[in-house]
Backbone atoms as SQL, in Angstrom:
CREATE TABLE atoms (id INTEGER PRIMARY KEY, chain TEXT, resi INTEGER, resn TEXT, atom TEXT, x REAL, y REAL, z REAL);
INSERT INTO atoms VALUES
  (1, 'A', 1, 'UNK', 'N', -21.235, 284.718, 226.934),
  (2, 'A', 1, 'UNK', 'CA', -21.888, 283.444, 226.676),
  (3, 'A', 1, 'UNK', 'C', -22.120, 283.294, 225.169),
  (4, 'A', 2, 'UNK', 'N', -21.472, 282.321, 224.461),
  (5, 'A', 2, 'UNK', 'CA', -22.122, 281.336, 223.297),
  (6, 'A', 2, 'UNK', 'C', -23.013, 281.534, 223.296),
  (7, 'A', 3, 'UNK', 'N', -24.284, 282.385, 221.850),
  (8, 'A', 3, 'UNK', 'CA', -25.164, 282.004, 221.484),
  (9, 'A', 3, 'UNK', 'C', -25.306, 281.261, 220.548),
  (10, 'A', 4, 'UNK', 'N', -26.394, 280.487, 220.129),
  (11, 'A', 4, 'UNK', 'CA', -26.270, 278.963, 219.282),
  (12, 'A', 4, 'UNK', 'C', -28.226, 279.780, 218.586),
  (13, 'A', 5, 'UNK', 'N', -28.107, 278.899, 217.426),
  (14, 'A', 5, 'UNK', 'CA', -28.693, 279.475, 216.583),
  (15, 'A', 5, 'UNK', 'C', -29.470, 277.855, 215.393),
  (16, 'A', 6, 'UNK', 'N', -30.855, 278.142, 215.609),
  (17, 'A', 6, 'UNK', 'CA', -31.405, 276.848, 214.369),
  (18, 'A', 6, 'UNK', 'C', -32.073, 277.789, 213.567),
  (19, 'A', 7, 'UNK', 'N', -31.800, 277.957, 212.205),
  (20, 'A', 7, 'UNK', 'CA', -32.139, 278.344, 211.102),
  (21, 'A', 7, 'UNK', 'C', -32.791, 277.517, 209.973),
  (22, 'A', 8, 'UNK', 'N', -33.826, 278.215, 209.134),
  (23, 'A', 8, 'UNK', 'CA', -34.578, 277.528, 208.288),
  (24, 'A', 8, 'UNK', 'C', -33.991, 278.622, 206.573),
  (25, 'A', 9, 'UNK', 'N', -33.293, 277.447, 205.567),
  (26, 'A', 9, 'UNK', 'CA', -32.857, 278.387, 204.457),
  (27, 'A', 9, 'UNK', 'C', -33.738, 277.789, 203.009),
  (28, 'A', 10, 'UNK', 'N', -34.565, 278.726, 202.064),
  (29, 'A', 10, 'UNK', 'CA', -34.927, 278.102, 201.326),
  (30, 'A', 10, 'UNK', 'C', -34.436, 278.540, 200.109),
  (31, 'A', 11, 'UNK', 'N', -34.928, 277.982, 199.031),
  (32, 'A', 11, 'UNK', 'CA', -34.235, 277.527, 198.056),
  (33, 'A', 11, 'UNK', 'C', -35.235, 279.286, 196.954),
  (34, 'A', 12, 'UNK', 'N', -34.643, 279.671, 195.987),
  (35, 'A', 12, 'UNK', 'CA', -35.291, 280.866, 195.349),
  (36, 'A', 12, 'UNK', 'C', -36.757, 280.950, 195.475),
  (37, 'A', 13, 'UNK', 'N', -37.736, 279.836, 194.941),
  (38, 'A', 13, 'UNK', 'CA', -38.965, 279.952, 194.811),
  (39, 'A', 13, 'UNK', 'C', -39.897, 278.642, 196.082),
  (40, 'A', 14, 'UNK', 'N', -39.140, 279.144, 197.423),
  (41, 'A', 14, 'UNK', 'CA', -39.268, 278.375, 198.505),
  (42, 'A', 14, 'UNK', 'C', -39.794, 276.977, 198.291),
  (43, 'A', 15, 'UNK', 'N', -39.387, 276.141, 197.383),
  (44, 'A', 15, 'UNK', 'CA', -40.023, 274.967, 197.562),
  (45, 'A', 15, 'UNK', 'C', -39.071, 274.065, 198.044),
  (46, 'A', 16, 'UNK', 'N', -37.836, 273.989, 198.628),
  (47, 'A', 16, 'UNK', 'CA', -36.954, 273.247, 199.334),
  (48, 'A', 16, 'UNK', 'C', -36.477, 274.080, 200.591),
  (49, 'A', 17, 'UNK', 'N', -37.075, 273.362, 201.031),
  (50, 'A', 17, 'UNK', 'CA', -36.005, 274.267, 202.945),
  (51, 'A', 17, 'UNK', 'C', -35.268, 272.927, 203.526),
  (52, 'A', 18, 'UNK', 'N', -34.354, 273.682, 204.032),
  (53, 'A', 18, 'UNK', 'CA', -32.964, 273.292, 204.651),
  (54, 'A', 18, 'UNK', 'C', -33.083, 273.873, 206.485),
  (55, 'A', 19, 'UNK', 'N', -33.031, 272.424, 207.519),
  (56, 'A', 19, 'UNK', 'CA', -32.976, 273.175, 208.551),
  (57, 'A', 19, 'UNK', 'C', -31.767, 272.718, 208.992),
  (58, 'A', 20, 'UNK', 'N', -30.532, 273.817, 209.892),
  (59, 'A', 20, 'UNK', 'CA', -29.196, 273.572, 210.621),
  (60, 'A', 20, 'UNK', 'C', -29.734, 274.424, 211.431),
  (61, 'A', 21, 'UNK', 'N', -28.359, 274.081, 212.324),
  (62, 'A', 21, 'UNK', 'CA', -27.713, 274.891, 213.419),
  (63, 'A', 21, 'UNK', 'C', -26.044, 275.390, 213.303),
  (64, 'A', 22, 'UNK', 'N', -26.363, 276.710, 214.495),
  (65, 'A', 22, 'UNK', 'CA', -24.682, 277.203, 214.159),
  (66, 'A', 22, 'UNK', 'C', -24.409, 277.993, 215.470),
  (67, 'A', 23, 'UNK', 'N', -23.286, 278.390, 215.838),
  (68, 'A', 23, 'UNK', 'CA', -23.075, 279.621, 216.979),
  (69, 'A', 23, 'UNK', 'C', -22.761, 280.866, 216.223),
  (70, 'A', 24, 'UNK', 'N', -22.845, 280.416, 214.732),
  (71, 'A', 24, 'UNK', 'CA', -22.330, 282.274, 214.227),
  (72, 'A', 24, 'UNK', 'C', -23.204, 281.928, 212.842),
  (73, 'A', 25, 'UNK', 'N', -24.411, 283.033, 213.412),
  (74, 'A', 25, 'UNK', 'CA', -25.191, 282.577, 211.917),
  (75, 'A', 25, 'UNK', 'C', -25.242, 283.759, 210.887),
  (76, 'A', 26, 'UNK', 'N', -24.670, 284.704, 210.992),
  (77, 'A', 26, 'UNK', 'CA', -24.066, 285.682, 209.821),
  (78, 'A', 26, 'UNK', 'C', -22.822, 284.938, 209.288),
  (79, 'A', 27, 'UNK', 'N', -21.939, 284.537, 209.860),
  (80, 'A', 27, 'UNK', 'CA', -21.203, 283.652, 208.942),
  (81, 'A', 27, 'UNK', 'C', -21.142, 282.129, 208.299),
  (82, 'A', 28, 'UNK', 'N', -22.412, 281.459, 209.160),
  (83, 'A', 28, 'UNK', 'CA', -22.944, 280.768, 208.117),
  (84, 'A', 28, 'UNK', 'C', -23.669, 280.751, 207.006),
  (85, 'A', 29, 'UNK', 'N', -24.818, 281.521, 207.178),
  (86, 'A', 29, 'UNK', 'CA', -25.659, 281.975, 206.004),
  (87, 'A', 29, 'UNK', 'C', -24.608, 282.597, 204.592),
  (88, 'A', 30, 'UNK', 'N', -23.376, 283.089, 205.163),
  (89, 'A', 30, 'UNK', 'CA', -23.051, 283.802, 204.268),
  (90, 'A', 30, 'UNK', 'C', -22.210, 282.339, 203.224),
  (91, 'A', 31, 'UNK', 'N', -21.797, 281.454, 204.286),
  (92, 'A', 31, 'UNK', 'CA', -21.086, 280.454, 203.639),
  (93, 'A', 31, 'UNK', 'C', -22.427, 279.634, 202.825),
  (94, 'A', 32, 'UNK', 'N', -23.242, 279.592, 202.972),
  (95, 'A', 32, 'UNK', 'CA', -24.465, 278.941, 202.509),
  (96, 'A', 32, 'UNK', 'C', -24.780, 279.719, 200.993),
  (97, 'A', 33, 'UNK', 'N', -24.611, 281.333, 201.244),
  (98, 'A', 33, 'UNK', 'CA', -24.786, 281.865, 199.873),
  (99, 'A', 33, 'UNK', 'C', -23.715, 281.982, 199.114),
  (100, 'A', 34, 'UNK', 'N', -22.537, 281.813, 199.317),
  (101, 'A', 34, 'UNK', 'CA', -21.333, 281.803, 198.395),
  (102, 'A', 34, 'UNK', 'C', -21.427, 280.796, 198.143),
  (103, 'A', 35, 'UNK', 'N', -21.954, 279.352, 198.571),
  (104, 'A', 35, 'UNK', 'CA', -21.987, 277.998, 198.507),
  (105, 'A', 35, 'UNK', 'C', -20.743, 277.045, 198.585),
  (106, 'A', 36, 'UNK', 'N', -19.973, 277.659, 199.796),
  (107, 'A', 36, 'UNK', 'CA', -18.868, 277.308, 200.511),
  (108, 'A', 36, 'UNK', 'C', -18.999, 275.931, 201.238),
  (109, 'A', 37, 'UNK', 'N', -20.297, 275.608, 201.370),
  (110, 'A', 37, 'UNK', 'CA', -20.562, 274.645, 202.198),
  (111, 'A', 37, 'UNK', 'C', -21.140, 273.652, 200.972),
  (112, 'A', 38, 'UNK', 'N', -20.578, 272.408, 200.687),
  (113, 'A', 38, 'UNK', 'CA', -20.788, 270.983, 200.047),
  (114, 'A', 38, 'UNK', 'C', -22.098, 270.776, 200.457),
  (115, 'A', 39, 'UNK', 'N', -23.338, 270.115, 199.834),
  (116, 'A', 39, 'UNK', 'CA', -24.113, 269.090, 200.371),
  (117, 'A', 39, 'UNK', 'C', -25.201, 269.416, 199.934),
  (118, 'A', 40, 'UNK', 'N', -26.001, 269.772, 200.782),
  (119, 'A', 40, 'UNK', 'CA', -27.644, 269.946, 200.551),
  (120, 'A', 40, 'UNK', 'C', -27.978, 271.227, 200.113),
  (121, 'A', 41, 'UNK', 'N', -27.389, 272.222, 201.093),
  (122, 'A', 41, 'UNK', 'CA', -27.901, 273.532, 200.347),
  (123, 'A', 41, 'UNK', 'C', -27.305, 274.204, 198.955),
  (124, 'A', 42, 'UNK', 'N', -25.815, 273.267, 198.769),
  (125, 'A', 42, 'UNK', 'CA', -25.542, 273.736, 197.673),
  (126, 'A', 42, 'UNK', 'C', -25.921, 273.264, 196.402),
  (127, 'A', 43, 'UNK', 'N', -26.574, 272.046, 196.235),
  (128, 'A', 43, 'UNK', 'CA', -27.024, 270.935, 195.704),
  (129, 'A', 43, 'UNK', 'C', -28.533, 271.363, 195.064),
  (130, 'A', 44, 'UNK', 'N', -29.165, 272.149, 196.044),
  (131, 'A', 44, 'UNK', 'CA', -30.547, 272.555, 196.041),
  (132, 'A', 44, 'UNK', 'C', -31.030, 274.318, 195.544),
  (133, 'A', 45, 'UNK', 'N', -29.702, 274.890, 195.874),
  (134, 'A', 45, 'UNK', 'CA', -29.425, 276.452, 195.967),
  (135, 'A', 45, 'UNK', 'C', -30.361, 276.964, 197.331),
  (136, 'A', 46, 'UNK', 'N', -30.286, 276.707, 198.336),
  (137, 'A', 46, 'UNK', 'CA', -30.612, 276.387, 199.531),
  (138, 'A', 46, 'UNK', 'C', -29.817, 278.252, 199.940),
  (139, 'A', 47, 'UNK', 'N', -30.214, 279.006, 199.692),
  (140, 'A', 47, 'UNK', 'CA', -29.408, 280.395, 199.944),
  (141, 'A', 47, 'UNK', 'C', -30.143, 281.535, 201.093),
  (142, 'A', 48, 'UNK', 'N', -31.148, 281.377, 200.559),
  (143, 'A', 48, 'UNK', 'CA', -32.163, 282.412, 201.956),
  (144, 'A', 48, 'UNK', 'C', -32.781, 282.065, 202.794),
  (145, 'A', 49, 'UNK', 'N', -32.261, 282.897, 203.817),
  (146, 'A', 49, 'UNK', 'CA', -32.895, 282.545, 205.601),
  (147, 'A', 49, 'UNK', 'C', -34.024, 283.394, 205.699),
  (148, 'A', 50, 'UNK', 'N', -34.932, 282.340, 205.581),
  (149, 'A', 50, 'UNK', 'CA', -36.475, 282.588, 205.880),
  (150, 'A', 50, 'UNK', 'C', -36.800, 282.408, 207.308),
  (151, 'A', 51, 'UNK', 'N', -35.972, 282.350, 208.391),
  (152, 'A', 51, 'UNK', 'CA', -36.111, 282.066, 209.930),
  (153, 'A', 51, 'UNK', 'C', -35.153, 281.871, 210.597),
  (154, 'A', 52, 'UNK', 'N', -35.154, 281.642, 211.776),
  (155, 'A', 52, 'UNK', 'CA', -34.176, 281.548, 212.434),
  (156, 'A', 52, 'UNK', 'C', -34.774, 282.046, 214.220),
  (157, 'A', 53, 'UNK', 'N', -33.586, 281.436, 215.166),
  (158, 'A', 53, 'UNK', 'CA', -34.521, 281.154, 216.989),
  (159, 'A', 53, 'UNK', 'C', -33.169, 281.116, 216.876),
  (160, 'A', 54, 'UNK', 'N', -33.067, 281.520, 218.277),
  (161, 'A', 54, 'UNK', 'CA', -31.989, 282.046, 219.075),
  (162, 'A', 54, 'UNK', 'C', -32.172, 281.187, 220.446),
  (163, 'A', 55, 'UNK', 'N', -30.847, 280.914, 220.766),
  (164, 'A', 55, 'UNK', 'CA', -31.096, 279.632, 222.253),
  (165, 'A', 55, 'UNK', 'C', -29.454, 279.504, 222.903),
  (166, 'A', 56, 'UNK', 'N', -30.203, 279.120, 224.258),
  (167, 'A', 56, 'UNK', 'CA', -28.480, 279.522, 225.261),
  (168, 'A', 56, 'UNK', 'C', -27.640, 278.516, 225.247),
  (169, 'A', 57, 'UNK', 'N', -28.287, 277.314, 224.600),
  (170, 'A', 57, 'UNK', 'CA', -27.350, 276.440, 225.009),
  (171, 'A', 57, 'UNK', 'C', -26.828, 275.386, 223.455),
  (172, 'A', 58, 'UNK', 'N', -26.034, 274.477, 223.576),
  (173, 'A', 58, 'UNK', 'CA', -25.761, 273.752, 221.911),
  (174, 'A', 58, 'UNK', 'C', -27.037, 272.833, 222.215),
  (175, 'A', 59, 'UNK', 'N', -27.069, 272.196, 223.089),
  (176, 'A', 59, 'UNK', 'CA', -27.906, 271.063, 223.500),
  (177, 'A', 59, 'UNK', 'C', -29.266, 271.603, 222.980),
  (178, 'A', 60, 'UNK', 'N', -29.671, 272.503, 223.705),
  (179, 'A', 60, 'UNK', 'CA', -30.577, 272.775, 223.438),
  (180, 'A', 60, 'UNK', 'C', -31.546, 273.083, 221.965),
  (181, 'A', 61, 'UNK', 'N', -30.506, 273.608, 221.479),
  (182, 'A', 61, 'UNK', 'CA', -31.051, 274.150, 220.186),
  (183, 'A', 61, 'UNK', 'C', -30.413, 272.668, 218.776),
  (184, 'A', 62, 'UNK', 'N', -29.918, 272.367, 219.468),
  (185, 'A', 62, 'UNK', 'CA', -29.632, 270.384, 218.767),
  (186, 'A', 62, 'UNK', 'C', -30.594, 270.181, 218.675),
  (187, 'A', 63, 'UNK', 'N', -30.905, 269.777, 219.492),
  (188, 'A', 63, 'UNK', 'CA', -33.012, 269.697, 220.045),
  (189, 'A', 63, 'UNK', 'C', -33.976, 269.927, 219.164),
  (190, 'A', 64, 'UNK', 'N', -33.872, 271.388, 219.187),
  (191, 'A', 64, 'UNK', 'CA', -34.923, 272.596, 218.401),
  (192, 'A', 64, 'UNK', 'C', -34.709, 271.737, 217.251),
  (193, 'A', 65, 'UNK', 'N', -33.677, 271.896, 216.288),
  (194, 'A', 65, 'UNK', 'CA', -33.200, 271.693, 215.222),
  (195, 'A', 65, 'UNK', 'C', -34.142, 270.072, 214.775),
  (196, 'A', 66, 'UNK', 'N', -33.666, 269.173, 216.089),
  (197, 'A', 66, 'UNK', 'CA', -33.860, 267.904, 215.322),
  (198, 'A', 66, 'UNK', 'C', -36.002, 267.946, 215.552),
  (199, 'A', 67, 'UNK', 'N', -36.332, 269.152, 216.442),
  (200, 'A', 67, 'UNK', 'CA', -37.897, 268.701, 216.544),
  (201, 'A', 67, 'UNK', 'C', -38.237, 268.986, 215.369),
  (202, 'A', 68, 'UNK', 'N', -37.811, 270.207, 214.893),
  (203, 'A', 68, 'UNK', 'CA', -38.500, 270.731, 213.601),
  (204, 'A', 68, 'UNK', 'C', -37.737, 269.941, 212.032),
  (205, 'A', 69, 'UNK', 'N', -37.059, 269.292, 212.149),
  (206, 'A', 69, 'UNK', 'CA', -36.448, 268.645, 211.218),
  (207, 'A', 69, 'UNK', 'C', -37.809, 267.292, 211.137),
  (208, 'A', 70, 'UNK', 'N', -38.381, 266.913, 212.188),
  (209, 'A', 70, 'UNK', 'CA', -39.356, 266.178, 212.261),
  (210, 'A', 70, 'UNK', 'C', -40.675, 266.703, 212.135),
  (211, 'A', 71, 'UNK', 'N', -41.313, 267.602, 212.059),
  (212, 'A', 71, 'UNK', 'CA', -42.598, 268.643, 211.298),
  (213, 'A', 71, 'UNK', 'C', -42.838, 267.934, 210.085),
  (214, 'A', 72, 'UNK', 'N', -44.037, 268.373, 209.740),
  (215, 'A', 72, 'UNK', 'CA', -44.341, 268.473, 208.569),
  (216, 'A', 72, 'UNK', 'C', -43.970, 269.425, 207.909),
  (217, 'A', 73, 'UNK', 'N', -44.435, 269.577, 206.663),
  (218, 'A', 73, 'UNK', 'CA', -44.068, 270.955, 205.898),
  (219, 'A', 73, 'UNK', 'C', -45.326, 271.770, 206.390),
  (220, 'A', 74, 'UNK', 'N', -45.838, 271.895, 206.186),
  (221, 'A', 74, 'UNK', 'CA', -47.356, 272.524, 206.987),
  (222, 'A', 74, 'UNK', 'C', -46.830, 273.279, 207.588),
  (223, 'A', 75, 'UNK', 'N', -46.625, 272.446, 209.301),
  (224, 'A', 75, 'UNK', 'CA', -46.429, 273.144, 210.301),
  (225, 'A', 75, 'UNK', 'C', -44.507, 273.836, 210.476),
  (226, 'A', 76, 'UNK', 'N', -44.000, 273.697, 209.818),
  (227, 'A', 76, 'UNK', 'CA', -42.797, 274.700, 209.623),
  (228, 'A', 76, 'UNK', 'C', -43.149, 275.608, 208.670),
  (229, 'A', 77, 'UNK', 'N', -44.049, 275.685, 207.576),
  (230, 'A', 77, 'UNK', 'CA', -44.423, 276.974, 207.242),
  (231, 'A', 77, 'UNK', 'C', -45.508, 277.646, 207.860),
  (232, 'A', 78, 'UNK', 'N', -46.108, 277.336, 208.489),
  (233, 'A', 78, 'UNK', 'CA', -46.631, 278.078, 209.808),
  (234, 'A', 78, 'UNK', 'C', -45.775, 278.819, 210.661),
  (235, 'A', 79, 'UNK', 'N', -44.536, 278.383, 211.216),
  (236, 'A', 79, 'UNK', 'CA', -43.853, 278.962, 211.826),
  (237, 'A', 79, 'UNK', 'C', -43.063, 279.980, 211.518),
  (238, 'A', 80, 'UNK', 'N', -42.452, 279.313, 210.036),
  (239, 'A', 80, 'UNK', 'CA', -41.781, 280.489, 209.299),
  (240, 'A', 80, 'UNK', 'C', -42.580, 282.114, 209.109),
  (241, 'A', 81, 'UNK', 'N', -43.876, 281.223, 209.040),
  (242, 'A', 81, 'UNK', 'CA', -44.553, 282.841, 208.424),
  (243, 'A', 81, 'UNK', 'C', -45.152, 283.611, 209.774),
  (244, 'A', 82, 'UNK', 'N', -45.178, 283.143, 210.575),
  (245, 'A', 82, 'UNK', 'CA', -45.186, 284.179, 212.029),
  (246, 'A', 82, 'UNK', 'C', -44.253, 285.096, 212.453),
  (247, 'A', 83, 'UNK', 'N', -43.034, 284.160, 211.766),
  (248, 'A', 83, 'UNK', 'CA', -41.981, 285.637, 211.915),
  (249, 'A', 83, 'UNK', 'C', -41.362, 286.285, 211.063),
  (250, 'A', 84, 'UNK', 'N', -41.917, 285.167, 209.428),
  (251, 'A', 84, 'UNK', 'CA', -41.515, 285.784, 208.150),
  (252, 'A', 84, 'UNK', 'C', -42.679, 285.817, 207.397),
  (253, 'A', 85, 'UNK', 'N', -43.838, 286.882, 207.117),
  (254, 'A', 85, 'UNK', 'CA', -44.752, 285.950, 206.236),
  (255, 'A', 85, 'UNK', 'C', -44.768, 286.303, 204.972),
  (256, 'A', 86, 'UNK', 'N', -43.777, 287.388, 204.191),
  (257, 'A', 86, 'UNK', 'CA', -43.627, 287.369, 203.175),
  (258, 'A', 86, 'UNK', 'C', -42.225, 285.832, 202.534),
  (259, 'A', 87, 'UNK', 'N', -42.072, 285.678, 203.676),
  (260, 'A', 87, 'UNK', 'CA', -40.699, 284.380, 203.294),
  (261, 'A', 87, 'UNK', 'C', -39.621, 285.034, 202.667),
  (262, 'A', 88, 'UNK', 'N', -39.038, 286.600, 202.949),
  (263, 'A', 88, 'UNK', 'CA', -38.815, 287.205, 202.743),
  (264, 'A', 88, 'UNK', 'C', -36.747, 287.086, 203.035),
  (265, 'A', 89, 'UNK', 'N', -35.833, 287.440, 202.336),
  (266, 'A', 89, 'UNK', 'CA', -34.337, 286.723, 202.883),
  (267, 'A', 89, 'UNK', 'C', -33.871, 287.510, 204.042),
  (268, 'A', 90, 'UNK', 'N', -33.766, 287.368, 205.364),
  (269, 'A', 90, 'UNK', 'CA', -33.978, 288.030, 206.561),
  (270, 'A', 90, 'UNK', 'C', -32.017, 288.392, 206.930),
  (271, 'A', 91, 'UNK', 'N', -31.146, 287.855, 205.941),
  (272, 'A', 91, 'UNK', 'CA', -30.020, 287.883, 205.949),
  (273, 'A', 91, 'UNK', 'C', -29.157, 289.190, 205.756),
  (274, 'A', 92, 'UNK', 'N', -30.250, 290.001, 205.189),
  (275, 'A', 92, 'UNK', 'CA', -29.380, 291.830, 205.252),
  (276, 'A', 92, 'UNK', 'C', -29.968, 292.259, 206.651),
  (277, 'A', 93, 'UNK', 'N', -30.766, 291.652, 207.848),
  (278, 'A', 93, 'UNK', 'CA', -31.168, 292.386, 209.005),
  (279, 'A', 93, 'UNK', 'C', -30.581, 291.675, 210.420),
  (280, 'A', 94, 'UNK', 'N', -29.449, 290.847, 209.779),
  (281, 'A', 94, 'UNK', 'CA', -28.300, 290.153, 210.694),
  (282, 'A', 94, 'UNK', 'C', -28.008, 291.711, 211.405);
């Protein structure tokens, strides 16, 4: 089974976060830090994964993605720091 994946990436001195989704998130993150990927995170230097949720389905985690894309900043750094609270780049424990 496809696992599908919504990730939160911030920028060096966390004051810009970036939220996507992916089914392979070691090889996205990695395209995010070579800055392979055009747009926002490369625009911003959008490079470290400060979070990330794991989910069975695309639908589902579409979902995830678009609830927390709707948060405040507040309450997504609340979340981040429950499972990151140094905001720490969680991308060498892929």
């Amino acid at each position: 089974m496809t696992q599908h994946y919504v990730y939160i990436l911030a920028n060096f001195t966390n004051s810009v976060l970036y939220i996507g989704f992916t089914n392979d998130l070691e090889h996205r993150i990695y395209a995010h830090k070579e800055k392979l990927v055009d747009g926002f995170t490369k625009k911003y230097n959008c490079t470290k994964l400060i979070y990330f949720e794991k989910g069975e389905s695309y639908e589902g985690v579409l979902g995830r993605e678009k609830q927390l894309k709707g948060w405040t900043r507040n309450k997504k750094e609340r979340l981040i720091k429950e499972m990151n609270p140094e905001m720490r780049d969680l991308y060498g424990s892929l």
